[in-house]
TORPA-760728 format. One record per atom (N, C-alpha, C, CB): residue number from 1; atom name; x, y, z. Coordinates in steps of 0.02 Angstrom, whole numbers. Each point is the difference from the previous one (the first is absolute). Glycine has a CB too. Layout:
N
[NUM,CA,[X,Y,Z]]
...
This chain:
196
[1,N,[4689,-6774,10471]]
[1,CA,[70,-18,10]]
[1,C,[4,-74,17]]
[1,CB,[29,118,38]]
[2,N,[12,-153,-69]]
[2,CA,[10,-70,5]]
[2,C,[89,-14,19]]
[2,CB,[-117,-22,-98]]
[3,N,[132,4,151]]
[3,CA,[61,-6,31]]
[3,C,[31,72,17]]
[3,CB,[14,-113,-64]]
[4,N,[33,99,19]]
[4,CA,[46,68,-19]]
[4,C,[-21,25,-68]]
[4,CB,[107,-40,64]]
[5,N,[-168,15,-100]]
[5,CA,[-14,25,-64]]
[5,C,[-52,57,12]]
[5,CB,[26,-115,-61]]
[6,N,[-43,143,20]]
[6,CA,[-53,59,-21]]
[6,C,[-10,-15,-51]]
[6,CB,[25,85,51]]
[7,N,[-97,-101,-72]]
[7,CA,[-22,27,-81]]
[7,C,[-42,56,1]]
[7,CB,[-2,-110,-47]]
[8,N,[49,158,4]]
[8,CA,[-36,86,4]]
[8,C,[-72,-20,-48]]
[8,CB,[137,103,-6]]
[9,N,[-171,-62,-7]]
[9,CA,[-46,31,-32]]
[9,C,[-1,-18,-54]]
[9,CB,[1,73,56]]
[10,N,[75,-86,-97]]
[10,CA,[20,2,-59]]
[10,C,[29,-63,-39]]
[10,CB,[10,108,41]]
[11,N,[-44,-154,23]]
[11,CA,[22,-85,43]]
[11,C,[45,-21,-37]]
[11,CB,[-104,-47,42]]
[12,N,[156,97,-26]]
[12,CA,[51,-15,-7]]
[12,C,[39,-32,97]]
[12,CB,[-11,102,-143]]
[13,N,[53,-159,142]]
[13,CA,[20,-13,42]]
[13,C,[59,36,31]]
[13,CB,[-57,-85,-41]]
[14,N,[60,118,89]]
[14,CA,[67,49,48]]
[14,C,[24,-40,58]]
[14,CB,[-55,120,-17]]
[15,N,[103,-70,41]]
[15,CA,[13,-15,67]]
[15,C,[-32,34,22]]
[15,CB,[87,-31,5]]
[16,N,[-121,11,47]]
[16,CA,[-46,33,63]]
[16,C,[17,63,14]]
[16,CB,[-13,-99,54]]
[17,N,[57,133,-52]]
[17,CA,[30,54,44]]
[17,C,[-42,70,-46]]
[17,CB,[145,-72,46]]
[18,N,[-134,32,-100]]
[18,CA,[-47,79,-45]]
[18,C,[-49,18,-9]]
[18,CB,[47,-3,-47]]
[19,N,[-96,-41,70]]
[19,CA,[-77,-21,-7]]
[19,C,[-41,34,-55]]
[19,CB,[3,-18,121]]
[20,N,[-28,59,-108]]
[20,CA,[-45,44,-63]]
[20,C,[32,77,-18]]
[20,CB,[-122,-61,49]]
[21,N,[165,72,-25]]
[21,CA,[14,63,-14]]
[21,C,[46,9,-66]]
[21,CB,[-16,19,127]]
[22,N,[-18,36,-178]]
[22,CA,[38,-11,-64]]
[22,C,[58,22,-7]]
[22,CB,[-86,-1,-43]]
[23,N,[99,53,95]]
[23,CA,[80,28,2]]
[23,C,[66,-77,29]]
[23,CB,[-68,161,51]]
[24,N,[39,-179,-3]]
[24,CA,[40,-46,36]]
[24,C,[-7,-79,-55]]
[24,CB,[-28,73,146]]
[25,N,[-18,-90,-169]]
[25,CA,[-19,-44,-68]]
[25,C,[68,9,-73]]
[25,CB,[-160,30,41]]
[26,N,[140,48,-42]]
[26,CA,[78,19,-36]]
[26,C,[45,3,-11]]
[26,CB,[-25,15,3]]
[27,N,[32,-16,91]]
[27,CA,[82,4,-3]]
[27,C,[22,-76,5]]
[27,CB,[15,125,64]]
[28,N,[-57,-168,-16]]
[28,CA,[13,-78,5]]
[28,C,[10,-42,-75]]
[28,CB,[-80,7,116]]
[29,N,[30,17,-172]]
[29,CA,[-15,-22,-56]]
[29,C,[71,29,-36]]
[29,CB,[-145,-4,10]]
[30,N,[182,48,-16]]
[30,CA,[42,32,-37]]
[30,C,[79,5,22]]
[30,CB,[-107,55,-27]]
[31,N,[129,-25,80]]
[31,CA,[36,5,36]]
[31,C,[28,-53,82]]
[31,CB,[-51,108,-83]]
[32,N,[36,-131,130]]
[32,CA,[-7,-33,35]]
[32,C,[9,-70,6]]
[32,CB,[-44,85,3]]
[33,N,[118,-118,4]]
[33,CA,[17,-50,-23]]
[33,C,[3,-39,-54]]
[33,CB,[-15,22,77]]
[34,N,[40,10,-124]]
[34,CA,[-14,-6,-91]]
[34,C,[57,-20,-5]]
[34,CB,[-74,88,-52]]
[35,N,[76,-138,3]]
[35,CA,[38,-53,-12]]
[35,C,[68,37,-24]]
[35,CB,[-103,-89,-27]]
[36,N,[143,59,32]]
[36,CA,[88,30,-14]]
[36,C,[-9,7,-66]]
[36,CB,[86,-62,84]]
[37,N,[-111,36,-147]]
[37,CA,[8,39,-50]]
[37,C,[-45,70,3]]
[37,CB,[32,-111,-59]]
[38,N,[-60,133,101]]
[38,CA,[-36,70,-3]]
[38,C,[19,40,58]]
[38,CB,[-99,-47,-58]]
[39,N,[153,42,95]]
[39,CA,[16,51,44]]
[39,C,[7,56,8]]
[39,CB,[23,-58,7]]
[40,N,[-20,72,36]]
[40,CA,[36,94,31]]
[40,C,[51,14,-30]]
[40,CB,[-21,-1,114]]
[41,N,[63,44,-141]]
[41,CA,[52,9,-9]]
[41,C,[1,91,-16]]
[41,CB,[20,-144,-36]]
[42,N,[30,167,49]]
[42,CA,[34,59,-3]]
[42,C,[6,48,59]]
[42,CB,[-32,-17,-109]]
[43,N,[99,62,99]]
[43,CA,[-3,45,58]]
[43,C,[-46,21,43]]
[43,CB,[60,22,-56]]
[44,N,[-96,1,0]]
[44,CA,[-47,47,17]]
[44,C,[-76,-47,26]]
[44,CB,[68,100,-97]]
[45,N,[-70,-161,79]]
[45,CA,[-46,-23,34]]
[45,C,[1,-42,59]]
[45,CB,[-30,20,-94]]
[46,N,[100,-49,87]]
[46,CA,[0,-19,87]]
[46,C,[15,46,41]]
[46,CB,[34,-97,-18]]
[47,N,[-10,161,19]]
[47,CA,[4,41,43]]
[47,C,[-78,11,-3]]
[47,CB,[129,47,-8]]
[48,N,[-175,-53,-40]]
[48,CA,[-62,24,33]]
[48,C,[-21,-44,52]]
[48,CB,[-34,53,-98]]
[49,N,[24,-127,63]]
[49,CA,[-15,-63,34]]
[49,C,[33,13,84]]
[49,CB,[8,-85,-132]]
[50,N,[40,106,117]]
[50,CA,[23,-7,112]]
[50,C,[-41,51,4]]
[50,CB,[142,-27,46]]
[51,N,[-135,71,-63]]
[51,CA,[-15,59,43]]
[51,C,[-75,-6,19]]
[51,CB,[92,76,-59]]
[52,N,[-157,-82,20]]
[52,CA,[-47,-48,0]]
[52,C,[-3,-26,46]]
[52,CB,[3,-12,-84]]
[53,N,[38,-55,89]]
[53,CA,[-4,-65,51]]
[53,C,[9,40,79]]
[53,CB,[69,-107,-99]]
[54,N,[-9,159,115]]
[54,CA,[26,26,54]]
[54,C,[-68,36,15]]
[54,CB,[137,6,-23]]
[55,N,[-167,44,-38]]
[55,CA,[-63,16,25]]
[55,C,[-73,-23,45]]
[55,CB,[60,34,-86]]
[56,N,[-38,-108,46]]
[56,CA,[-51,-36,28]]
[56,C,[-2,-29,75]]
[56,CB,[-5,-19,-116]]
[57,N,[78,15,143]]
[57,CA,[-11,-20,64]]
[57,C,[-42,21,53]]
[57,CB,[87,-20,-33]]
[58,N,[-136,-32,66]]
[58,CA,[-44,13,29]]
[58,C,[-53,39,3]]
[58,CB,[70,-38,23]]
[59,N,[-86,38,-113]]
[59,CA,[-44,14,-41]]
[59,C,[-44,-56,-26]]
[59,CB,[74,86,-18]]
[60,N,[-112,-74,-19]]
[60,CA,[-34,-51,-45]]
[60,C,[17,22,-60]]
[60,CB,[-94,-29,64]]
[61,N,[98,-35,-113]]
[61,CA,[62,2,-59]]
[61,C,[-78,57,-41]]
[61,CB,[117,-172,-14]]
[62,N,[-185,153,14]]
[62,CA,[-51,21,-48]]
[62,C,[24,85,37]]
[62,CB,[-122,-128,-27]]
[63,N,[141,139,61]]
[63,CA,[-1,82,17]]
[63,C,[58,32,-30]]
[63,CB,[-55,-14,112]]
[64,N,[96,-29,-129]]
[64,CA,[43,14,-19]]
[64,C,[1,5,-70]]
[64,CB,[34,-35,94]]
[65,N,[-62,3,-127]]
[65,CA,[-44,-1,-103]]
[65,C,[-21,50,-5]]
[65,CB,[-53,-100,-24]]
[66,N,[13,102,79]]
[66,CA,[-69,60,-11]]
[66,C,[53,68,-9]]
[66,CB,[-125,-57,99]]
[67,N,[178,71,-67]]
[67,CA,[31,67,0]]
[67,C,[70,-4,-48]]
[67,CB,[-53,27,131]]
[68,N,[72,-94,-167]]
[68,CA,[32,-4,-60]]
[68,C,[40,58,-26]]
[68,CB,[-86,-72,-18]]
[69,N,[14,86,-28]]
[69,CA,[24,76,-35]]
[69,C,[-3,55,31]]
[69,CB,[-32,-33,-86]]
[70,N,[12,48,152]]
[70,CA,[19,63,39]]
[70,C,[66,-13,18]]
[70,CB,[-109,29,46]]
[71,N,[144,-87,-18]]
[71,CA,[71,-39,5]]
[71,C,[40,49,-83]]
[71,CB,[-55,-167,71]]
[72,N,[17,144,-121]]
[72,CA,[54,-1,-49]]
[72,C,[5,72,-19]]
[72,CB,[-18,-119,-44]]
[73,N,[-29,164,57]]
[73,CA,[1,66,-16]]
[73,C,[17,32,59]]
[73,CB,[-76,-8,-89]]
[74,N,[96,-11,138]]
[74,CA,[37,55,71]]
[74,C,[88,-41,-18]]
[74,CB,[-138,14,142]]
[75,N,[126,-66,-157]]
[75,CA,[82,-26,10]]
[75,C,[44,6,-79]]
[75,CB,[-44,-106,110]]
[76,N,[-7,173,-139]]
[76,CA,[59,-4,-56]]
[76,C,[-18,-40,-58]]
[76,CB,[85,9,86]]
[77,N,[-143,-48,-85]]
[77,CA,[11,-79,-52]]
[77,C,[33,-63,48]]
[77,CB,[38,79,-127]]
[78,N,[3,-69,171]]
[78,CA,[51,-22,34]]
[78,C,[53,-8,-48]]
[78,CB,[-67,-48,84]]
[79,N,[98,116,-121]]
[79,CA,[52,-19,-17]]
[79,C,[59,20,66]]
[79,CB,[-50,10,-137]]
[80,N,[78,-37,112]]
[80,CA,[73,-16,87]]
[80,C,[32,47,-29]]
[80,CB,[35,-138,48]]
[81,N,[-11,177,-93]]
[81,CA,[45,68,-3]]
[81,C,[-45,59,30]]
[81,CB,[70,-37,-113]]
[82,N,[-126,31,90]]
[82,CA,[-79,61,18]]
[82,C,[19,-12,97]]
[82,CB,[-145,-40,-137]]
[83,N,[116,1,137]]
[83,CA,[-9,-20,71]]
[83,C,[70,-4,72]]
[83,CB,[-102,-70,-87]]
[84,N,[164,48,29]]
[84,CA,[56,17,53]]
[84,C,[25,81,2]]
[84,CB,[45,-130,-22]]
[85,N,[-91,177,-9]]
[85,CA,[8,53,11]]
[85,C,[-22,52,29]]
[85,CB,[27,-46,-56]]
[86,N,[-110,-3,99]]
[86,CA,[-29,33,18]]
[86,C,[32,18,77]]
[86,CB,[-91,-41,-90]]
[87,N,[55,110,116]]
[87,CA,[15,21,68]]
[87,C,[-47,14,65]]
[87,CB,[77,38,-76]]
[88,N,[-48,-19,111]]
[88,CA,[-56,22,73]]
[88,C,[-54,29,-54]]
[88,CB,[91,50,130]]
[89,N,[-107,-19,-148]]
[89,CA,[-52,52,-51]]
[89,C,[-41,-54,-38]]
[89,CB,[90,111,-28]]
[90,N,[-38,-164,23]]
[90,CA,[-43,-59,-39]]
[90,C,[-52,-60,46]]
[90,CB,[114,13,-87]]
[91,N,[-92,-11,166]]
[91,CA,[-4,-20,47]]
[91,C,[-72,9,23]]
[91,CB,[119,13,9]]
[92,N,[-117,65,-14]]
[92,CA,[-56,39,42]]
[92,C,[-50,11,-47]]
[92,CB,[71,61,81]]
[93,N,[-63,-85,-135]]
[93,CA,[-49,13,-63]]
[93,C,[-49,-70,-1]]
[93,CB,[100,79,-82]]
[94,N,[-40,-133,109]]
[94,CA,[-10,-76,-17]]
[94,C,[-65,11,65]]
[94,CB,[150,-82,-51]]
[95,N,[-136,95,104]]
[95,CA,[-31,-2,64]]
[95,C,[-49,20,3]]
[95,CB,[74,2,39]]
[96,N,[-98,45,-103]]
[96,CA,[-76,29,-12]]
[96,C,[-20,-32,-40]]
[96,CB,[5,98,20]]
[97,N,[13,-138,-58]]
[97,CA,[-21,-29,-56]]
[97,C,[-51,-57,32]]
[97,CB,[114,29,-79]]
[98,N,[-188,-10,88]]
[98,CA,[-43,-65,22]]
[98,C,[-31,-53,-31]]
[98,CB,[-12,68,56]]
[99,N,[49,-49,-140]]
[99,CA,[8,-60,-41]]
[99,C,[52,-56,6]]
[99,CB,[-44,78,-65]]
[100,N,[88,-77,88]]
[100,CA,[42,-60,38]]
[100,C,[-17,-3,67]]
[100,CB,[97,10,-69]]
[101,N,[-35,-69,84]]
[101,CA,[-1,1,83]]
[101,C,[42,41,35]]
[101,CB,[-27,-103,-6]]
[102,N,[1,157,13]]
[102,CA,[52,50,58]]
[102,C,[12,-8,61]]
[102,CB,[-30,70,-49]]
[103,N,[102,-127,49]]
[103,CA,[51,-30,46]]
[103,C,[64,26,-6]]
[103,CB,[-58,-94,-1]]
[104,N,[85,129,46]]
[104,CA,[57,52,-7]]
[104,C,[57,-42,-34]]
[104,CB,[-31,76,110]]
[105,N,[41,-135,-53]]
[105,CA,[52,-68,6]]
[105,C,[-4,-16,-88]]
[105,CB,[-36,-68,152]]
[106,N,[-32,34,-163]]
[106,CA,[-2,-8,-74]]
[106,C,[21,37,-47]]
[106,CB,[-70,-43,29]]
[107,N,[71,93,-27]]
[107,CA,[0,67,-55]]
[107,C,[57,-6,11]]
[107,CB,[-93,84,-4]]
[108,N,[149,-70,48]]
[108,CA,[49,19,7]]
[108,C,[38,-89,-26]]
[108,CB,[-31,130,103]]
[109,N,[24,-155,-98]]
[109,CA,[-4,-65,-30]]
[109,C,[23,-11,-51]]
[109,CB,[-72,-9,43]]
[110,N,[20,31,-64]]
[110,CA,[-10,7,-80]]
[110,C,[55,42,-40]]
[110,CB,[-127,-5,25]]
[111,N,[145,73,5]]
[111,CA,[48,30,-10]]
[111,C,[87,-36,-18]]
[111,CB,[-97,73,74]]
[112,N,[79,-103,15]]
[112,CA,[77,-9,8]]
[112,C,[12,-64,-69]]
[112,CB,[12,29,168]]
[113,N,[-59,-95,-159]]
[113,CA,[-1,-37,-44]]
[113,C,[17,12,-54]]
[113,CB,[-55,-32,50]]
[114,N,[34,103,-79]]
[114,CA,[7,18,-86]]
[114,C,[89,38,-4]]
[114,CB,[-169,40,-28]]
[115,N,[199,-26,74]]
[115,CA,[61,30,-7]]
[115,C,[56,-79,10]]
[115,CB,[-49,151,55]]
[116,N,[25,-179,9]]
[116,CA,[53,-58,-20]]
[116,C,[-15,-33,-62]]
[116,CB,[20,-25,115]]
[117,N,[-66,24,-154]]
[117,CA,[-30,-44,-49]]
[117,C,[41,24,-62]]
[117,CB,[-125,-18,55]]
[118,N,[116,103,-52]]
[118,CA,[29,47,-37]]
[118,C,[79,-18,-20]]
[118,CB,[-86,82,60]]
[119,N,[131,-87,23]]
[119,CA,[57,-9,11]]
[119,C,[37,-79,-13]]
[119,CB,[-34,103,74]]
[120,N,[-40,-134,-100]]
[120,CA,[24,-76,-30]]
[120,C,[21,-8,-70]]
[120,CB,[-77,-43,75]]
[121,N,[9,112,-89]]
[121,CA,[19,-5,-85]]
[121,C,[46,32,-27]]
[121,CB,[-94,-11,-17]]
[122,N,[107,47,58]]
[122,CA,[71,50,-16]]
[122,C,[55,-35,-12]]
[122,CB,[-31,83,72]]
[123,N,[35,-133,-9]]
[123,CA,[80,-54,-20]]
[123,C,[-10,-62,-4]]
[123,CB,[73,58,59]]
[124,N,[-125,-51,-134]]
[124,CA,[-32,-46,-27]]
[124,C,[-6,-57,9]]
[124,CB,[14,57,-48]]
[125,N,[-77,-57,128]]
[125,CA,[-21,-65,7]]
[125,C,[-73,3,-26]]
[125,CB,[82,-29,101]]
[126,N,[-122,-10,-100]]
[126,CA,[-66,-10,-14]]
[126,C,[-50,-27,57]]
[126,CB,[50,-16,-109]]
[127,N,[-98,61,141]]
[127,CA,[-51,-24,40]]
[127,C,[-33,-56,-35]]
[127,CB,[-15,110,53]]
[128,N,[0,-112,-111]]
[128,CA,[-53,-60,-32]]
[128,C,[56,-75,-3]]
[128,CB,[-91,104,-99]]
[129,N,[153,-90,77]]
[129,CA,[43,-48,15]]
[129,C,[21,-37,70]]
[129,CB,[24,62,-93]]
[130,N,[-18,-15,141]]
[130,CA,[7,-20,79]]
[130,C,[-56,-21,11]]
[130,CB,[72,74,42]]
[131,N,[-133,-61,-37]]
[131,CA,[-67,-49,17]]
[131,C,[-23,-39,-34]]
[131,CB,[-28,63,44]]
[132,N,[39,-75,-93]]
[132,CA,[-16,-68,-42]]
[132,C,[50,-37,19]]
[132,CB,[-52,39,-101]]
[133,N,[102,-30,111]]
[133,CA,[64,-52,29]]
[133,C,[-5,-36,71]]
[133,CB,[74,80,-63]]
[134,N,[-134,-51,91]]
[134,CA,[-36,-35,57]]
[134,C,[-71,-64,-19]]
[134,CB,[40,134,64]]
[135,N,[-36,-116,-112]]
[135,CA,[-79,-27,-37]]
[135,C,[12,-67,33]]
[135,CB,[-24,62,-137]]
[136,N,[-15,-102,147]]
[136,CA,[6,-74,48]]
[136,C,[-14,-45,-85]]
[136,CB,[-72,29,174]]
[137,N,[107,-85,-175]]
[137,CA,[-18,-47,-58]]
[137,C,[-85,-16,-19]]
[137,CB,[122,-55,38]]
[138,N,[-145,51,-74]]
[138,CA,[-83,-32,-3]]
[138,C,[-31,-28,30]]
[138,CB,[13,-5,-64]]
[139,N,[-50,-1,103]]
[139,CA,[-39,-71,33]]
[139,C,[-21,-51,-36]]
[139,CB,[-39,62,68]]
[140,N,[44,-116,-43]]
[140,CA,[-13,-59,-76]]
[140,C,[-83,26,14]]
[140,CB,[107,-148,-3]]
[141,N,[-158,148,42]]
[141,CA,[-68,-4,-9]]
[141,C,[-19,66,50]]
[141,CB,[-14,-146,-28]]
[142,N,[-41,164,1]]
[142,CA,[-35,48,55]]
[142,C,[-23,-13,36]]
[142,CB,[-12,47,-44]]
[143,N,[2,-6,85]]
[143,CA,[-33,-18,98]]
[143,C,[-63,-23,-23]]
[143,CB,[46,108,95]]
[144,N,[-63,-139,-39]]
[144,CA,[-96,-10,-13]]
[144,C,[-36,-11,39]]
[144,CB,[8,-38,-75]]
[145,N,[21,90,126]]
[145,CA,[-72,54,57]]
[145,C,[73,56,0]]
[145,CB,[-116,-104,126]]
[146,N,[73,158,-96]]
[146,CA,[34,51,19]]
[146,C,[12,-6,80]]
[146,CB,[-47,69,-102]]
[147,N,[50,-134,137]]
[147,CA,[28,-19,49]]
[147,C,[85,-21,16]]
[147,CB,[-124,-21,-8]]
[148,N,[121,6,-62]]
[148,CA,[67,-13,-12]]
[148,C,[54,52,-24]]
[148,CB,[-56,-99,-18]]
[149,N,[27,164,13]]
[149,CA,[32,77,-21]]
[149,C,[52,6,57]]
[149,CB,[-115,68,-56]]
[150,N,[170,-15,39]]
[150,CA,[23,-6,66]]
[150,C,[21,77,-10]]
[150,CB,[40,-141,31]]
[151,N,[-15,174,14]]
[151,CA,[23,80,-5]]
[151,C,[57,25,-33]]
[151,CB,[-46,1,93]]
[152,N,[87,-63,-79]]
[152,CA,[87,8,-27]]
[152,C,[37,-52,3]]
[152,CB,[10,100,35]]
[153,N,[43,-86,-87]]
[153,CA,[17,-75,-11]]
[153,C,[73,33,8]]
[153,CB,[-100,-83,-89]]
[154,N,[156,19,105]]
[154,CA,[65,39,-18]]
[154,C,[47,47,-41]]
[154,CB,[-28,-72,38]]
[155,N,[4,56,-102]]
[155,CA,[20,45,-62]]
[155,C,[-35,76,31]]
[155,CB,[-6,-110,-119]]
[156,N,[-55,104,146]]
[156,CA,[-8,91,20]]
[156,C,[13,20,58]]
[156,CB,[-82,12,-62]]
[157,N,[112,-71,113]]
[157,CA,[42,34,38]]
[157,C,[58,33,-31]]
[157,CB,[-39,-72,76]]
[158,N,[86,28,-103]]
[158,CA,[52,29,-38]]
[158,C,[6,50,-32]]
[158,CB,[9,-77,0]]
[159,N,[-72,103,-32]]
[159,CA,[8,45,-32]]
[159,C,[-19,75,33]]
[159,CB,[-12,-94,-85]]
[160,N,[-24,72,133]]
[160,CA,[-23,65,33]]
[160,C,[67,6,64]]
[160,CB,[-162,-14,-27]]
[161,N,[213,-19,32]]
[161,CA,[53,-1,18]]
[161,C,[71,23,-45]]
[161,CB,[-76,-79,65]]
[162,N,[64,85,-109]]
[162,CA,[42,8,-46]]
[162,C,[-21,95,-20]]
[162,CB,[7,-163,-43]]
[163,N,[-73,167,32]]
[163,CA,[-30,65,-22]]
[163,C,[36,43,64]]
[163,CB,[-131,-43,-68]]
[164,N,[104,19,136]]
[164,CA,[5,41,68]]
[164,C,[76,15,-7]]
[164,CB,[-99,-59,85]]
[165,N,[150,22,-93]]
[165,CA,[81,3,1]]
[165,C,[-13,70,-36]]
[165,CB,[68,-138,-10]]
[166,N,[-105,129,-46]]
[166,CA,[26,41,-59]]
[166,C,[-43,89,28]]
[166,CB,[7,-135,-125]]
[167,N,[-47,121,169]]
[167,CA,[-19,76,13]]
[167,C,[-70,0,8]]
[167,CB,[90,52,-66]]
[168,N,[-122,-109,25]]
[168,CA,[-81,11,-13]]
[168,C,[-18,6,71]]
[168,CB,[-29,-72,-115]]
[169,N,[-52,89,114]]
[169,CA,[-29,-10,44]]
[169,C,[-71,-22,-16]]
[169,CB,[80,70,51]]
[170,N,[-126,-89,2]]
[170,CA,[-71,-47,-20]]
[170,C,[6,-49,-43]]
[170,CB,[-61,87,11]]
[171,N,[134,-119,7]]
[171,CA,[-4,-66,-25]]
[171,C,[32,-66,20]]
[171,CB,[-16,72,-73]]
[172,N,[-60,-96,115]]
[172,CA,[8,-34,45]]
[172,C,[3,-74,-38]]
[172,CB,[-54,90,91]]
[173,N,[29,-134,-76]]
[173,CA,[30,-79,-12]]
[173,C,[-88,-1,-36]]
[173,CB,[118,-69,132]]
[174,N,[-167,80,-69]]
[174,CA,[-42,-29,-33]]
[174,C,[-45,63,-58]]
[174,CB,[1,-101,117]]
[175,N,[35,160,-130]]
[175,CA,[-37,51,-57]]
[175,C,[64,-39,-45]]
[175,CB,[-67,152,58]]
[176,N,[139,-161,-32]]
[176,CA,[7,-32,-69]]
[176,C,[-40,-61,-37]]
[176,CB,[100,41,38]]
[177,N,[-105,-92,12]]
[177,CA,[-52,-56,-60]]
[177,C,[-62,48,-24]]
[177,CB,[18,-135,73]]
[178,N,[-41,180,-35]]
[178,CA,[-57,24,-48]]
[178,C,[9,30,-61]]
[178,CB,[-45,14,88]]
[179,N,[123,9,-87]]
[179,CA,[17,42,-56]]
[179,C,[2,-76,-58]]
[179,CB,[84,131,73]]
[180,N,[-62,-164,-40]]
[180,CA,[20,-76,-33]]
[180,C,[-65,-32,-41]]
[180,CB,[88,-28,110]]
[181,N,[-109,54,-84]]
[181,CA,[-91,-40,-26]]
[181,C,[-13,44,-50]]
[181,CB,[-68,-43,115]]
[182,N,[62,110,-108]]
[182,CA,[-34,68,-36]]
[182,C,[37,12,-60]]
[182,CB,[-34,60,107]]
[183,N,[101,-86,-107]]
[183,CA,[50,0,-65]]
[183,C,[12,-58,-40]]
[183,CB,[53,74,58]]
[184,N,[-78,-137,-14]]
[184,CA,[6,-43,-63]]
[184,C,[39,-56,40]]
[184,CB,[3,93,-113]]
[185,N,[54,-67,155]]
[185,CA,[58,-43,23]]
[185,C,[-70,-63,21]]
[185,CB,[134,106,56]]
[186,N,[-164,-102,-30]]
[186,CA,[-44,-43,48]]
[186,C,[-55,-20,-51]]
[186,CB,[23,63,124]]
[187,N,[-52,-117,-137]]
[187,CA,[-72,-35,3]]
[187,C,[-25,-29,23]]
[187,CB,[6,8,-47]]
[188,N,[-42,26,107]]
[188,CA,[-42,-16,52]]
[188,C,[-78,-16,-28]]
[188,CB,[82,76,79]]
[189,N,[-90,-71,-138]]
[189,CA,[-61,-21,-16]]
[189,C,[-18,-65,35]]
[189,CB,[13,60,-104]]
[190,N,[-89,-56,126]]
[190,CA,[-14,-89,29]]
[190,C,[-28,-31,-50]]
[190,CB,[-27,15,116]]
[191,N,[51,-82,-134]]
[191,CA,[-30,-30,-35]]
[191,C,[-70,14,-29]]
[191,CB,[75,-58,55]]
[192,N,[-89,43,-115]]
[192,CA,[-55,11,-4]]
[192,C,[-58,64,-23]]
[192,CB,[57,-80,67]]
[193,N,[5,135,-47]]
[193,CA,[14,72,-23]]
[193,C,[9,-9,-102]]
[193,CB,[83,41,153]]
[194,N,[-131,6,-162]]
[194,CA,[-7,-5,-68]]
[194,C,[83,34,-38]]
[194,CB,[-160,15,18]]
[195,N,[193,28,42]]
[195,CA,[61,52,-35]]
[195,C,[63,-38,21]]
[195,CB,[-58,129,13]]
[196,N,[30,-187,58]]
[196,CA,[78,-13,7]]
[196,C,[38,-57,-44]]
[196,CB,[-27,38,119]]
C-alpha cells in the first residue's frame, strides 16, 4: 500500500480500503463511486442501495457484500410492492434468517421504508428521482489521501432530512453519503485509483 493507493495482485492501482479481497475489489472496481454516466438508478435499486447502507450501520460494509444475496433472497429481490407487504410472520422469519443481519429495528426498517416508498409511488413520486435531486455537483479533482474523506457532506444531510420527514428510517446523514458513494452520486475515488 502506497498512501491511500493499493496495488492488488492484479497491479492494478485501488483505493486502499479494498485491499486484496475479490468480493470488495468488485464492488469498488464496478459499483462504488462510478462515474455519473454509469450510475444507480431505479426503484427497485435504490430502495435496495438504502436498505443495504441502513444495514450496514455499525457494521463493516465487506459483511455486508458477503450476505448480498441472502439480503436479496429474504427481502423479496427488494422489490418495494413484495416487501411493503410483508408482516409480523415476515418479521419472525427475517429474525431466523442467519443469512442477514438479524436486527429487529433494521428489519422492521426495512419494512416500514418499503410501504412509505410504496406510498410514494402510488401518488407518483419517484425514490430514484428524490435522491438524485440531492446528488452534490462533481468535484473538479479527486481527493489524494483518504485523510481528506469526510463522513457527510451537506447534500446528505439534506437528504437524510428530507427521507426522515418522509417516514424512512436508518437514514442518517452519514449512511446517506455512503449511499452517495455506493450509487454513483459521490466520487470518492483517491487519486490515482485506477476506477476513479
Amino acid at each position: 500500500m502506497t498512501g491511500s493507493i493499493h496495488i492488488g495482485a492484479d497491479g492494478l492501482a485501488r483505493c486502499w480500503w479494498c485491499g486484496d479481497d475479490p468480493l470488495y475489489q468488485a464492488y469498488h472496481d464496478t459499483e462504488w463511486g462510478r462515474p455519473r454516466d454509469n450510475p444507480l438508478h431505479g426503484e427497485n435499486q435504490i430502495f435496495e442501495k438504502l436498505t443495504l447502507e441502513g444495514m450496514q450501520a455499525g457494521l463493516s460494509w465487506i459483511t455486508i457484500l458477503r450476505k448480498r444475496e441472502n439480503f436479496r433472497a429474504a427481502f423479496a429481490g427488494f422489490s418495494i410492492e413484495a416487501v411493503a407487504r410483508f408482516d409480523e410472520n415476515d418479521v419472525v422469519r427475517l429474525m431466523a434468517d442467519a443469512g442477514i443481519v438479524r436486527n429487529r429495528a433494521k428489519i422492521e426498517a426495512t419494512i416500514s421504508n418499503a410501504q412509505v416508498t410504496h406510498a410514494m409511488l402510488d401518488a407518483g413520486e419517484s425514490l430514484d428521482t428524490l435522491c438524485w435531486s440531492f446528488a452534490p455537483p462533481p468535484r473538479a479533482q479527486l481527493r489524494t489521501t483518504s485523510e481528506e474523506l469526510v463522513s457527510e457532506i451537506p447534500e446528505s444531510k439534506a437528504l437524510s432530512k428530507e427521507l426522515r420527514q418522509r417516514g424512512f428510517r436508518f437514514v442518517g446523514p452519514t449512511t446517506m453519503y455512503a449511499f452517495m458513494q455506493s450509487s454513483g452520486m459521490v466520487n470518492d475515488h483517491i487519486d490515482g485509483c485506477a476506477f476513479g
